[in-house]
C-alpha positions in Angstrom: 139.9 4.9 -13.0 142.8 3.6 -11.0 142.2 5.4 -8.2 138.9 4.5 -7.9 140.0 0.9 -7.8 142.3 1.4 -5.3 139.4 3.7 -3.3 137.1 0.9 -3.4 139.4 -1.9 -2.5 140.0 -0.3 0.7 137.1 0.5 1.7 136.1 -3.7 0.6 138.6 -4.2 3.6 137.4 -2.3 6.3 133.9 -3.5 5.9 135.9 -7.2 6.0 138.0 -5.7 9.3 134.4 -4.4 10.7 132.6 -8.0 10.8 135.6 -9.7 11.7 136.1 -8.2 15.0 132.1 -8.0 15.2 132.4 -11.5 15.2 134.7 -11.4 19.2 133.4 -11.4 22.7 133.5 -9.4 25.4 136.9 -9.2 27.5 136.3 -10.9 31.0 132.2 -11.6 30.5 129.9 -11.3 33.7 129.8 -15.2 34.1 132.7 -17.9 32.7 129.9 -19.5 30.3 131.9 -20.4 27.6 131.5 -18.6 24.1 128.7 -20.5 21.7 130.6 -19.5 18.6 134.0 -21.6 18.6 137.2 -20.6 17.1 137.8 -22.0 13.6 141.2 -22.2 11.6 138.8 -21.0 8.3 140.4 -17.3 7.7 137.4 -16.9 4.9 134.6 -17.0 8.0 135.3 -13.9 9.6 135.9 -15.9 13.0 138.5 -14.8 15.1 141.0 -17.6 15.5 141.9 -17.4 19.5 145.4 -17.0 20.6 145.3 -18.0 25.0 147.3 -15.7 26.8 149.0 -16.3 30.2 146.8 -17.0 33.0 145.0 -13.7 34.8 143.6 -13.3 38.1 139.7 -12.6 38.1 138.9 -12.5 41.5 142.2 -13.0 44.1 141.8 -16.1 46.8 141.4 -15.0 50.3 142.2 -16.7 53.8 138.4 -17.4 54.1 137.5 -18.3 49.9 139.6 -19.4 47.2 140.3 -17.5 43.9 139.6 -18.0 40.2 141.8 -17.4 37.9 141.7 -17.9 33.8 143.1 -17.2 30.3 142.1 -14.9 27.9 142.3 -14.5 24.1 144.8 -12.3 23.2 143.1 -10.4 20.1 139.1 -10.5 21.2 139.5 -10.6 24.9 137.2 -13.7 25.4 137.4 -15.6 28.4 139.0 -19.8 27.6 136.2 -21.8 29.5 138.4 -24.8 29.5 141.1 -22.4 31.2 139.1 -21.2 34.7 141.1 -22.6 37.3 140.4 -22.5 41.3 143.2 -20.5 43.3 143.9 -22.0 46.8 142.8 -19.9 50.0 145.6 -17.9 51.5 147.5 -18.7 55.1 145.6 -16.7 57.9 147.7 -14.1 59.6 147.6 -14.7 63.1 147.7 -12.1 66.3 150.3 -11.7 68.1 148.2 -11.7 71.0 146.0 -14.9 72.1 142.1 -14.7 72.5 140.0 -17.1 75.1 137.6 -18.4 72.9 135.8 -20.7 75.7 136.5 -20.0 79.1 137.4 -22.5 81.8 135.1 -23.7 84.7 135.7 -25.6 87.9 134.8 -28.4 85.6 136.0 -28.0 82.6 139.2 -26.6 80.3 139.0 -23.4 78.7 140.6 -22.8 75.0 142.0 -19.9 73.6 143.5 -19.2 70.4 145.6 -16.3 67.8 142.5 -14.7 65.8 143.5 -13.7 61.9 144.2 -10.1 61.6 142.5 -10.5 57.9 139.1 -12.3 58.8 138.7 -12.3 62.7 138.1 -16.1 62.7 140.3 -18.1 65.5 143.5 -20.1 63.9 143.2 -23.4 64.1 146.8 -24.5 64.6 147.3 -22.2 67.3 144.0 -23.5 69.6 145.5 -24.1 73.0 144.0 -25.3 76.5 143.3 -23.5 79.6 143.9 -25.1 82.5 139.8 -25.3 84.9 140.0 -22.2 87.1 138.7 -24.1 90.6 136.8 -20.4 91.1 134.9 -20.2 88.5 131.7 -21.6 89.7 128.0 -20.9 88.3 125.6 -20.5 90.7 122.0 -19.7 89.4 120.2 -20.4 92.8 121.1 -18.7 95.9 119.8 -18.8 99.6 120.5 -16.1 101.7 122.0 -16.8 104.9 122.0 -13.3 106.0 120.5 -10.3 103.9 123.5 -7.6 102.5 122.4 -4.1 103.6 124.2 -0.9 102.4 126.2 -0.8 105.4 127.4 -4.5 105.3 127.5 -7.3 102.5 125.4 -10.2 103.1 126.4 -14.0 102.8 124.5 -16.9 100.7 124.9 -20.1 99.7 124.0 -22.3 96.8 125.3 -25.1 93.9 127.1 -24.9 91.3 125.5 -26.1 88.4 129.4 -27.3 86.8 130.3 -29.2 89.6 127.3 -29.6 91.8 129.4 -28.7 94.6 127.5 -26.3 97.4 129.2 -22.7 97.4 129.6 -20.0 99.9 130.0 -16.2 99.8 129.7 -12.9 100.6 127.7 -10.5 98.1 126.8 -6.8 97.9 123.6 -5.0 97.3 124.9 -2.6 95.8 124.6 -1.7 92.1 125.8 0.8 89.6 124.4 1.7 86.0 126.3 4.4 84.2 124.7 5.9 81.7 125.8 8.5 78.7 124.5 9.8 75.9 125.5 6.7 73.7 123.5 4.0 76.4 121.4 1.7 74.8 119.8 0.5 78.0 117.5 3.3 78.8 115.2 2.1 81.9 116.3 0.6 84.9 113.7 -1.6 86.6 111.7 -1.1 83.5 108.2 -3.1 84.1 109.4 -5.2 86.9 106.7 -6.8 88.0 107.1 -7.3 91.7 103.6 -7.9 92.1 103.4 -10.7 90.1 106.8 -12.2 91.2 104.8 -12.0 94.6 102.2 -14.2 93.9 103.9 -16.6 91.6 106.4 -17.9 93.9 103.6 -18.6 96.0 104.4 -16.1 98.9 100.9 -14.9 99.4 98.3 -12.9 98.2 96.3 -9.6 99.3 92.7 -10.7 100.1 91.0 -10.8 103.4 90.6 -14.1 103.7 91.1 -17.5 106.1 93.8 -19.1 103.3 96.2 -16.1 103.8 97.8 -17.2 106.9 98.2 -13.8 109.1 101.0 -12.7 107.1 99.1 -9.0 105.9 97.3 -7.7 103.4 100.0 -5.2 102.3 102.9 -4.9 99.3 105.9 -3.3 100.3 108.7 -1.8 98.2 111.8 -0.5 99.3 115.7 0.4 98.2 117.9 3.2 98.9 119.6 5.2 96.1 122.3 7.0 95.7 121.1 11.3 94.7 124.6 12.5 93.3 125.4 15.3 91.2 125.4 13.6 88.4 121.7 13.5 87.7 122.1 17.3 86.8 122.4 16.3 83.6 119.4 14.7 83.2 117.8 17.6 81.2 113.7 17.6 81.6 111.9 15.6 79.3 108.2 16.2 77.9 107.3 12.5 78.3 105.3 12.0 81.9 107.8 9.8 83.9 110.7 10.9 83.1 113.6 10.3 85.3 111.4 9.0 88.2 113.9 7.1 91.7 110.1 5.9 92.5 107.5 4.9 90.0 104.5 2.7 91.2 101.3 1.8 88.9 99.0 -0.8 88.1 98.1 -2.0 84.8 95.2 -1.3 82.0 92.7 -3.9 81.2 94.3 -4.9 78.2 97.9 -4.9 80.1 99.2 -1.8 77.9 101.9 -0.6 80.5 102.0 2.7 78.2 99.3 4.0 79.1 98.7 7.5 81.7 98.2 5.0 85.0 100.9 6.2 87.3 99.8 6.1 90.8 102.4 8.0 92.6 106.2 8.6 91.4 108.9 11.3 92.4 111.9 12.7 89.9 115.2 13.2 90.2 115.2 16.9 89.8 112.0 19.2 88.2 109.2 16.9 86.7 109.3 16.1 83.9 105.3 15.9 82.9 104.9 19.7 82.9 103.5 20.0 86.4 103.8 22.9 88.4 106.1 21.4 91.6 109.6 22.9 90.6 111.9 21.6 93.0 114.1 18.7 93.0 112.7 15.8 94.6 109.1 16.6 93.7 106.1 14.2 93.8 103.8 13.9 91.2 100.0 11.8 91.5 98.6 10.2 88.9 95.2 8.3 89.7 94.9 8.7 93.6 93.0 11.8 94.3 93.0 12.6 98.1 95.7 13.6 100.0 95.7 12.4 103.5 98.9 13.0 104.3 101.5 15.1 102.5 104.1 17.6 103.0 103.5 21.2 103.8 102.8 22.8 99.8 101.2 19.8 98.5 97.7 20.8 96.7 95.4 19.4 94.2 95.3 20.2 90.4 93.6 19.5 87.6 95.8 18.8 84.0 94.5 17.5 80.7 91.3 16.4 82.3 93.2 14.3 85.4 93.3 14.8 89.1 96.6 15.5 89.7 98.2 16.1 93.3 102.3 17.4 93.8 104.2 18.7 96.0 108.0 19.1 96.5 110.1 17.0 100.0 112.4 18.9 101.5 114.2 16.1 103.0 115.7 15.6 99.4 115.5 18.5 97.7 114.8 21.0 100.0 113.4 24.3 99.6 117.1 25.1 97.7 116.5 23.6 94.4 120.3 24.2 93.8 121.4 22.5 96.9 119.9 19.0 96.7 121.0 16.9 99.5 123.3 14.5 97.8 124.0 10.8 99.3 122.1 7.9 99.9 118.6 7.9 101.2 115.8 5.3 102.0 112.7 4.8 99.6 109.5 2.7 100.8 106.6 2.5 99.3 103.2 0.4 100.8 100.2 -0.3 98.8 97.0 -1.5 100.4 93.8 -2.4 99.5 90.6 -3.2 101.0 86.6 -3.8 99.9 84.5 -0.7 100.6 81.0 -2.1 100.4 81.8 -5.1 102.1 78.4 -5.3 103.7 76.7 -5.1 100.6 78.2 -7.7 98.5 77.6 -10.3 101.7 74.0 -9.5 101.1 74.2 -9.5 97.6 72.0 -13.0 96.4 72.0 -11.8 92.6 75.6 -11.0 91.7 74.0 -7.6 90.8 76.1 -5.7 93.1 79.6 -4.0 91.7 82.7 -4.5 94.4 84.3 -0.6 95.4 87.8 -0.5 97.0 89.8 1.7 99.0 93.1 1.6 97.8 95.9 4.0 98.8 100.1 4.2 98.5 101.9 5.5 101.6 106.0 7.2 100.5 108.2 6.6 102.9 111.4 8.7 102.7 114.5 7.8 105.1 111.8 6.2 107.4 109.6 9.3 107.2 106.5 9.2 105.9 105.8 12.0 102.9 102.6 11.6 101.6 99.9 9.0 101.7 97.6 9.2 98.8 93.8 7.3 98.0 91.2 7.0 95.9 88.4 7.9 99.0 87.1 10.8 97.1 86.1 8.2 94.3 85.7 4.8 95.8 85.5 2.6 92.6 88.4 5.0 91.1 86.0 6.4 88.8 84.6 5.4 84.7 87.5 7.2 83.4 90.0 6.1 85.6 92.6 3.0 83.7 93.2 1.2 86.7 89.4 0.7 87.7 89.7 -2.9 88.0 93.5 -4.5 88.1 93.8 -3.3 92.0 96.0 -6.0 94.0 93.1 -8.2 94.7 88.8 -7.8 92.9 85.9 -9.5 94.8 82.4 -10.0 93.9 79.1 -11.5 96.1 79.5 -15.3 96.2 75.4 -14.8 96.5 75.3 -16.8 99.7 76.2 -14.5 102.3 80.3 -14.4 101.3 82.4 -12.8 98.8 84.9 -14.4 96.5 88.3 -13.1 96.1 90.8 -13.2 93.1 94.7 -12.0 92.5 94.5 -8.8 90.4 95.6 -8.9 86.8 99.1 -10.8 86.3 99.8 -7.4 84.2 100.1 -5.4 87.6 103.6 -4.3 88.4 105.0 -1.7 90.3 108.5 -0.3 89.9 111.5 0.2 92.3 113.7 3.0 90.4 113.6 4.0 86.4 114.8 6.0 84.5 113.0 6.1 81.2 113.8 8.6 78.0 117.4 9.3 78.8 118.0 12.3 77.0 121.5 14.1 78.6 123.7 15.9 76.1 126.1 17.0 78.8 127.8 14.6 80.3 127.2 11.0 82.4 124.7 10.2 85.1 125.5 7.1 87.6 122.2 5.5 89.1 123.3 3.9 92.1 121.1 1.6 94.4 120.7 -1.0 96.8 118.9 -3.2 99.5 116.0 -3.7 96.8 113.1 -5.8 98.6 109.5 -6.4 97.3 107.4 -8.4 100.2 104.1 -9.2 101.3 102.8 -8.8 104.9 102.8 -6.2 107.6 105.8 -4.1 107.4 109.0 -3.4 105.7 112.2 -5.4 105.9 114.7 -2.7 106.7 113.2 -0.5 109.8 115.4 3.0 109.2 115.4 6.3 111.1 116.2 9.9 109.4 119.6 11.5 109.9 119.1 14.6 109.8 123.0 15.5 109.8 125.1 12.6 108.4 128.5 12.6 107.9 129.9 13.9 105.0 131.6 11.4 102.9 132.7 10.1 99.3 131.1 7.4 97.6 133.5 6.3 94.5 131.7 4.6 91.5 133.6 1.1 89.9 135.2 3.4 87.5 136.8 5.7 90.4 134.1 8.1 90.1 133.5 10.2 93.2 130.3 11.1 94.0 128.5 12.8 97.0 127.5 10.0 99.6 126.6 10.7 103.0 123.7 8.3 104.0 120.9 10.2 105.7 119.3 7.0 107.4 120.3 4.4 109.6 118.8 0.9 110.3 116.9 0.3 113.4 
């Protein structure tokens, strides 16, 4: 009987030991609310009666947020509201090195400063001044005084917007874009719209008319580049356009520059749109269908339903694919346009009759003329043809003997040099290219002449590159 007192009195105190400890909170709860049930001096309640402990560190101050710190009880583990306490931001850890945060202008200080090696952010108590660098001007504006070629740099003139001084200097045409497997920038010249830029600043348009001043009906583009070895890492793409030095079109109706409206455009080595021309430097036709003048090879073909035309230069490639002729060369490109039924839209008094065009792009290579391409075979370009109606200029009767003319669609562009779907896995290309014009009027800006034997020479990138660079033109 005794030991079944003694048996039941301790099992009496472990229930009492169970709902005693029920009774505590959680160690360090998810937020500092402070416990509802308070501690209580009453040993009879089951309550645990809270003994503080030193102070603990919940989340540790930074040099960018302070801490928190707080007490906790020493038998349950709950957190002592009354206890949280802020803990005071740390000192930054400055650089050894300084930083220019802002730099100075011909007008104004610079400031530069130690950054924290902990959070990046400038220290403020070691901001310091720069003294105004008298060179560094901003000039957003120039005028040309005389035009840089690849042979000489130019000289322009303009004001700084800092100190509203005029400025003077020399400049180069020339520019560089390196590209690698890890560039982000994947076109060059990607949708400039020359055209446009044309007729916005108001240099003239391309309709036969009194209001255009004598100054032609023609756009011209033109820009050497650079053909190094480098671009032999350009592996072919399957996307049409790939890796094209010339790449002229004209917009859809609804502006979508996506779409299959190339007019004419040459790549860098094989094309890239599965046609048949295998050699570097081959053309490739989009939308213009008759060849009036092209190299010896060129031929017409038909592909997924378009008129296609092609045919390989040999002035860049030649008829080696694996000996390209590396170095600069000259690129022009002329687009004109005129009104094939002229006649009939003058005696048009009903608006009833359509305009037709005949539109065509000469390539110019080192001054000598490769291929000149139309659309004579199918005067309005055709139902199924993209670019039916954004030509440079449209027309229609004016029903009293005259026709009205309007700009084409402000969509219209044609491009200089791209290169679109980079794609190399080998190694770095370097597009290289300068003298870039787009004009309006009767002929080009730079008059060149073929070299057929240039002198060999080095051409040696900003990063100490050396690539081919024998120029095979000179100016006139």
């Amino acid at each position: 009987m005794k030991k079944l007192t003694v048996a039941l009195a301790l099992i009496l105190c472990l229930v009492i030991c169970a709902f005693a400890f029920a009774s505590c909170g959680p160690k360090k709860p998810a937020s500092t609310t402070a416990a509802t049930t308070p501690a209580t001096t009453d040993g009879n309640s089951g309550v645990c009666q809270h003994v503080w402990g030193e102070f603990e560190i919940d989340t540790p101050a930074t040099c960018t947020t302070p801490g928190i710190k707080s007490k906790y009880c020493t038998i349950c583990d709950m957190q002592d509201p009354d206890s949280i306490t802020e803990i005071p931001m740390t000192e930054h850890v400055p650089a050894e090195e300084y930083t220019v945060d802002t730099k100075p202008t011909c007008s104004d200080l610079g400031y530069k400063s130690k950054h924290c090696t902990v959070c990046g952010n400038p220290v403020a108590s070691t901001v310091e001044s720069i003294d105004k660098d008298p060179d560094a001007h901003n000039v957003e504006q120039w005028n040309v005084i005389e035009q840089a070629t690849l042979f000489a740099d130019g000289s322009r003139t303009g004001i700084c917007t800092y100190c509203e001084q005029p400025q003077n200097e020399e400049y180069s045409s020339i520019v560089e874009q390196k590209y690698t497997t890890e560039s982000v920038e994947k076109r060059l010249f990607v949708e400039q719209n020359i055209y446009s830029e044309l007729l916005n600043n108001g240099e003239k348009h391309f309709y036969p008319d009194e209001s255009n001043g004598g100054l032609g009906l023609d756009l011209y583009v033109e820009y050497s580049f650079l053909w190094n070895n480098t671009f032999e890492n350009l592996g072919n793409n399957s996307t049409s356009g790939g890796h094209a030095i010339i790449d002229t079109r004209l917009c859809t109706e609804s502006g979508d520059k996506g779409k299959g409206n190339d007019l004419t455009w040459m790549s860098l080595k094989n094309n890239a749109s599965g046609s048949d021309c295998t050699f570097a430097g081959g053309f490739e036709y989009g939308s213009l269908r008759t060849v009036e003048f092209g190299p010896a090879g060129m031929s017409t073909r038909t592909a997924g339903g378009v008129g296609t035309t092609y045919a390989d230069f040999p002035n860049i490639g030649g008829d080696d694919q694996a000996n390209p002729e590396w170095g600069w060369h000259r690129v022009g490109v002329k687009f004109h346009q005129e009104v094939s039924n002229e006649a009939a839209l003058k005696a048009d008094t009903t608006g009833d009759v359509e305009a037709t065009y005949y539109f065509f792009v000469e390539t110019y290579i080192d001054g000598v003329l490769v291929s000149r391409l139309s659309n004579a075979s199918s005067p309005d370009f055709g139902a199924s043809t993209a670019i039916k109606e954004n030509l440079l200029f449209t027309a229609k009767a004016d029903k009293v003997g005259g026709i009205e003319y309007e700009d084409g669609d402000e969509g219209c562009y044609v491009n200089g040099m791209r290169l679109p779907f980079f794609n190399t896995t080998t190694g770095t290309a370097y597009v290289v290219y300068a003298d870039y014009f787009a004009t309006a009027g009767t002929g080009f800006v730079q008059d060149v002449t073929r070299v057929d034997t240039p002198a060999a020479n080095v051409y040696t990138t900003a990063d100490n590159t050396e690539l081919p660079g024998a120029i095979y033109y000179a100016l006139n």
